[in-house]
C-alpha positions in Angstrom: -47.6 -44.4 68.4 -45.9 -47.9 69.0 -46.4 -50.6 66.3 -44.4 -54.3 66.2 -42.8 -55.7 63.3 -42.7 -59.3 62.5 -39.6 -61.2 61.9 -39.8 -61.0 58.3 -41.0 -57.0 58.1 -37.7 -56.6 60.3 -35.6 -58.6 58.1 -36.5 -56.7 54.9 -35.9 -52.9 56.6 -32.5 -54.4 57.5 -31.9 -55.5 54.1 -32.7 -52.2 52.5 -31.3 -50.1 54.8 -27.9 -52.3 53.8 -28.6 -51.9 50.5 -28.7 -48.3 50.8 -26.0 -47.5 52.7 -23.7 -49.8 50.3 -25.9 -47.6 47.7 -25.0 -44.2 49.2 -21.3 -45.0 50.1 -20.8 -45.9 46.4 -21.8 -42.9 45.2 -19.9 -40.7 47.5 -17.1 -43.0 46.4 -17.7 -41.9 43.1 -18.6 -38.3 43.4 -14.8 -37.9 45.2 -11.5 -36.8 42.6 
């Protein structure tokens, strides 16, 4: 299945998947002694 997202549909999944890394790494952070 192929689809094409527009420039903003692109920008947005960068942005969150930023925003969740930063999310994840943060808690990892705090999960460590």
């Amino acid at each position: 299945m192929h689809f094409s997202l527009d420039e903003n549909e692109r920008k947005l999944v960068s942005y969150l998947s930023e925003k969740l890394v930063l999310r994840m790494s943060e808690m990892s952070t705090i999960e460590q002694p």
